[in-house]
N, C-alpha and C positions, 0 to 999 in steps of 0.2 A: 676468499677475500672479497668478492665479488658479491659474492652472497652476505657480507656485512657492510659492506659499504651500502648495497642495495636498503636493509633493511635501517641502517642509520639515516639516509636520506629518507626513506618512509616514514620513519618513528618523527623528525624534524621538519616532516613536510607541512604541517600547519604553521610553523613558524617561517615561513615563506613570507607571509602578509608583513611582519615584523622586521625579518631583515631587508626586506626594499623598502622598510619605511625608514630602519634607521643608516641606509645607505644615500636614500634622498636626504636627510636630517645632515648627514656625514659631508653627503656633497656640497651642502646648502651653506653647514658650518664652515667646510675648505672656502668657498666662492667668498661669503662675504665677510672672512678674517684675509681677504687677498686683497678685496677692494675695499672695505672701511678704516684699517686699521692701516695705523703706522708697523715698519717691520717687528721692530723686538715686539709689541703688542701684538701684532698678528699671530706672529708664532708661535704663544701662548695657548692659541685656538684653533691653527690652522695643523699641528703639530697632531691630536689628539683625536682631529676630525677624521684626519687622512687614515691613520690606524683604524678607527671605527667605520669608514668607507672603503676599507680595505677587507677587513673580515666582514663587512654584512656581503659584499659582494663575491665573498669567496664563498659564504652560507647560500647564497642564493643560485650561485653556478653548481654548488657538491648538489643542492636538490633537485634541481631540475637536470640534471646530468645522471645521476645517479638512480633515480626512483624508477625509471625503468628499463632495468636489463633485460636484456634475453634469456629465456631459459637457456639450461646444457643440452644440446643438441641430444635426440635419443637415438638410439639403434635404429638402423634404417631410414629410409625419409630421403634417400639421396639427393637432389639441389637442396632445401628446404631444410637438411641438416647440414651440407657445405655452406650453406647460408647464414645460418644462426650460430655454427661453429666459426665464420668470419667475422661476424659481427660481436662472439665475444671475444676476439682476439682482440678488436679494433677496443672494447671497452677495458680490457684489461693495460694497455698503449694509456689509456684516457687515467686510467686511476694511477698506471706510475707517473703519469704527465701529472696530476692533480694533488698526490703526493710528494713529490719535487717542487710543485709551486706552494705546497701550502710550507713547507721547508724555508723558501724563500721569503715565504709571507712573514715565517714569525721571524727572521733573520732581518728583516725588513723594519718591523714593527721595534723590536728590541735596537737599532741604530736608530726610529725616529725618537721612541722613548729614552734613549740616550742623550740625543741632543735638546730633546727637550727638558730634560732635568738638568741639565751643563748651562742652560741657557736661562733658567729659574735658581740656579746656584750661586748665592751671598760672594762675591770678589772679594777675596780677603788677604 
């Protein structure tokens, strides 16, 4: 698992430049639907930003977190493999942590996407 997680953050690591742009874009949108706008208009925008500030910054922690593992520790090497066999434990810890948040993320996003269509919904 470790070895696809590794190579999906490799394969997406050019889109790095992209997701800090559109997480600055994301943040820029949250900030000025907080201070320009009245509430029900804000939310409109501030709703949509957050989601979109929310996964660029989740793309941009899987890549840099991810792209470099350690190898598996080989036969022999005694500290140097107690070492590298610690530290993929420590990353295997990080991917069920980053799997549990990305869990959270989309549970997150579907409640703000929730009230934002409840809130764009014709009173009738």
């Amino acid at each position: 698992m470790l070895d696809l997680m590794q190579q999906i953050a490799v394969r997406f690591a050019p889109a790095r430049a992209f997701f800090i742009g559109l997480s600055v874009v994301g943040a820029l949108a949250a900030g000025i639907s907080l201070v320009a706008f009245e509430a029900a208009e804000g939310d409109l925008v501030l709703f949509p930003a957050l989601v979109v500030l929310l996964w660029a910054v989740l793309g941009v922690v899987f890549i840099d977190l991810f792209a470099r593992i350690p190898r598996a520790p080989e036969a022999g090497g005694g500290w140097r493999r107690w070492m590298r066999g610690m530290l993929r434990r420590l990353y295997w810890l990080l991917a069920m942590g980053f799997l549990i948040l990305g869990l959270i993320a989309v549970d997150v996003s579907f409640s703000i996407a929730r009230e934002w269509l409840n809130d764009r919904a014709p009173i009738g």
